[in-house]
C-alpha positions in Angstrom: 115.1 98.7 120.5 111.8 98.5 118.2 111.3 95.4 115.9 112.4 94.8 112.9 110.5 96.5 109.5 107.4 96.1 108.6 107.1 95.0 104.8 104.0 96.9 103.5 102.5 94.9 100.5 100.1 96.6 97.8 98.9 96.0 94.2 100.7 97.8 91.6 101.0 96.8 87.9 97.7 97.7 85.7 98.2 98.5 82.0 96.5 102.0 83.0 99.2 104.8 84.1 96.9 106.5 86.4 95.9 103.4 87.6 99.2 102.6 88.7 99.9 106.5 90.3 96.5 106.0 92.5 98.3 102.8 93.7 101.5 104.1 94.1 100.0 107.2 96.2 98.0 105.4 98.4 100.9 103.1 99.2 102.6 106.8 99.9 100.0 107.5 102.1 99.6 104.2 103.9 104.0 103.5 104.6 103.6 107.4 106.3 100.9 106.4 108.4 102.5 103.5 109.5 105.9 105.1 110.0 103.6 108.0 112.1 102.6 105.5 114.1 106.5 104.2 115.0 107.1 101.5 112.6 110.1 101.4 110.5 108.1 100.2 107.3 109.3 99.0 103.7 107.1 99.2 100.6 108.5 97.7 97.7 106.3 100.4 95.6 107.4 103.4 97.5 110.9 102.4 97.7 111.6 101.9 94.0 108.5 103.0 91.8 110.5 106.1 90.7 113.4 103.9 89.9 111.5 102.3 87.4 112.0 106.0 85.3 115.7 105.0 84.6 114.5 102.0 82.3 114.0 99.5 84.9 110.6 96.8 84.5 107.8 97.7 86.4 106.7 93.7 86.6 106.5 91.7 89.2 108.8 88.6 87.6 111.7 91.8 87.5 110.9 92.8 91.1 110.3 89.0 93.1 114.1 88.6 93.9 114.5 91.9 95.0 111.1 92.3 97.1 111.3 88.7 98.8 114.6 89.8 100.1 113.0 92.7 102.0 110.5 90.5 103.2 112.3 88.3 104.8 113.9 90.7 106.6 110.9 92.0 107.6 108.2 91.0 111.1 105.4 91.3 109.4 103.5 91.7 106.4 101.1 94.4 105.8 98.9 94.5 103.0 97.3 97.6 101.7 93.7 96.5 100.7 93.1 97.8 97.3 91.3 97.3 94.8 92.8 94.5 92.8 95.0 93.1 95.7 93.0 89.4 95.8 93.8 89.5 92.0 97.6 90.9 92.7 100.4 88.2 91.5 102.8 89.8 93.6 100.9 90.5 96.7 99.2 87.2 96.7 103.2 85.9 96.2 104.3 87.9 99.2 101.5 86.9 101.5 102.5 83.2 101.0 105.9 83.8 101.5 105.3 85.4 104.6 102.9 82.7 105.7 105.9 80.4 104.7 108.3 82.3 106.5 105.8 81.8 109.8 105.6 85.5 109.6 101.6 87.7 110.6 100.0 89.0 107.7 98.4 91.7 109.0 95.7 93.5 106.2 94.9 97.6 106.3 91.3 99.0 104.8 91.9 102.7 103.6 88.9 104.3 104.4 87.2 108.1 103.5 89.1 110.2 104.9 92.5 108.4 104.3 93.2 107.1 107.5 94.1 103.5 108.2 92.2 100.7 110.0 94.5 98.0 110.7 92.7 93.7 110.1 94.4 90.9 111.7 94.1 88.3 109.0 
């Protein structure tokens, strides 16, 4: 039986809507790369992004409970390198709590032609 889920970590919130749809399709693209390559994967932006259409926040302090929850369950942490990520409250919050949780933060570069290069932290 393979491990448990990967939790894939990315920035998000930006006061600019097409900001937040770049960010929201290159976590798209990253959780089906790593799902290609055989890992049951989690992304807190994937997963409920669209929700966020039937009035719910699209903040971090709304989404903490729910997104540490999934982490824990999770191996590992990846985190999607983009721009704005060393700024990111929430993915600078999930990386310590996996780091608390002893668990490998592992970080991916997207490069050119939008496949993934995977960076052990």
């Amino acid at each position: 039986m393979q491990g448990l889920p990967v939790y894939l970590a990315s920035p998000f919130s930006h006061p600019e809507a097409a900001v937040r749809e770049r960010r929201f399709e290159a976590a798209c693209r990253a959780a089906a790369e790593l799902t290609r390559q055989g890992k049951t994967t989690f992304s807190p932006i994937v997963h409920s992004y669209h929700l966020c259409r039937y009035g719910l926040p699209l903040d971090w302090k709304f989404w903490q409970r729910h997104d540490l929850a999934f982490l824990a369950m999770c191996d590992e942490v990846v985190v999607l390198k983009l721009d704005g990520y060393l700024r990111s409250v929430g993915v600078q919050a999930e990386i310590a709590a996996a780091r608390a949780l002893g668990k490998p933060v592992t970080f991916l570069d997207a490069v050119a032609d939008e496949n993934l290069v995977a960076t052990q932290a």
